[in-house]
Phi, psi and omega in degrees: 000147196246359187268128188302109181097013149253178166236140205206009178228133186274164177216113185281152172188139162257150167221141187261149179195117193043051172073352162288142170227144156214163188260122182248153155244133150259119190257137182302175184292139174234143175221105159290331207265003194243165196241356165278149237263274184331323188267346184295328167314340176265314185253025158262320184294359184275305179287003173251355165251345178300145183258104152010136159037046163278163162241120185289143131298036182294111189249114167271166168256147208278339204245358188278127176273152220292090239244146150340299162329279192315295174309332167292325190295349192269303160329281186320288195261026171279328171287351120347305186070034191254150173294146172231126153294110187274042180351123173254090186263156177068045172251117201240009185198183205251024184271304180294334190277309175293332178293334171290328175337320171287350171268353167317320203285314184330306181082028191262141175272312189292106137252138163235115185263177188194161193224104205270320195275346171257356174079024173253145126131354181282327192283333173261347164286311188293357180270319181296298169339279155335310164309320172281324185299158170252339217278135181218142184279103164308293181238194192277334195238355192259166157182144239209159186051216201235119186294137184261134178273133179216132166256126175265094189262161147160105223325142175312150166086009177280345188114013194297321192284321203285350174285307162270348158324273193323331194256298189334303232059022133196184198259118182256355163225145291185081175268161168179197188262332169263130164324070210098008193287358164298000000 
């Protein structure tokens, strides 16, 4: 993609855990608040592709502070009538972590924080994940009731792919330090 600090293609993977499936999307980054061609485009195509009893994933960063931006992407997928996850990514310590404390205004009940470069906070998301799921592995190849979708929203740069390398357990999207680079 050649526009700088974006992502602009969604990308999928599934993961299985104990005959459980669940399904990811990492969707670019939205900025509602913007008047470019490109971001209105990502969220009227988000609003024509979200699925029945998908689960949102809404991810913030713990040092970034509680922005406009977020509140309109909260505005967006409240309108879904979908469960939403509040992902606190990059709380790597118990400074940060009192510090997520402030994403409270959100009112979101499911909150997690996580720390993809240190590994906390995946294990009670993926037992809740998992938990949720309906979708079950019969045989190696069959598979019976309805697969669950969790889609990852959130303003760019915040971690959504590095979020999911880390919930995957390894890396399957292409992360870094430049801005769109996904």
């Amino acid at each position: 993609n050649s526009i700088p600090g974006s992502t602009r293609d969604w990308i999928e993977y599934s993961k299985t855990k104990d005959n459980k499936i669940i399904h990811l999307i990492d969707t670019p980054g939205l900025n509602p608040l913007s008047d470019k061609l490109y971001d209105k485009d990502i969220i009227s195509y988000i609003r024509s592709n979200i699925s029945k009893g998908a689960i949102i994933i809404f991810v913030v960063e713990v040092n970034n502070e509680f922005s406009e931006i977020d509140s309109e992407i909260l505005k967006i997928i409240r309108k879904f009538n979908l469960n939403i996850i509040l992902i606190i990514n990059k709380v790597d310590n118990k400074k940060l972590e009192m510090k997520a404390h402030n994403y409270s205004k959100f009112g979101l009940s499911n909150v997690f924080c996580t720390s993809c470069t240190h590994n906390l906070g995946f294990n009670k998301l993926n037992s809740h994940l998992f938990e949720k799921s309906s979708l079950v592995t019969k045989d190696d190849d069959e598979i019976k009731n309805n697969e669950l979708l969790i889609g990852v929203y959130g303003k760019p740069n915040v971690g959504k792919s590095t979020f999911i390398n880390t919930f995957l357990g390894f890396k399957r999207f292409q992360t870094g330090n430049t801005p769109g680079l996904t």
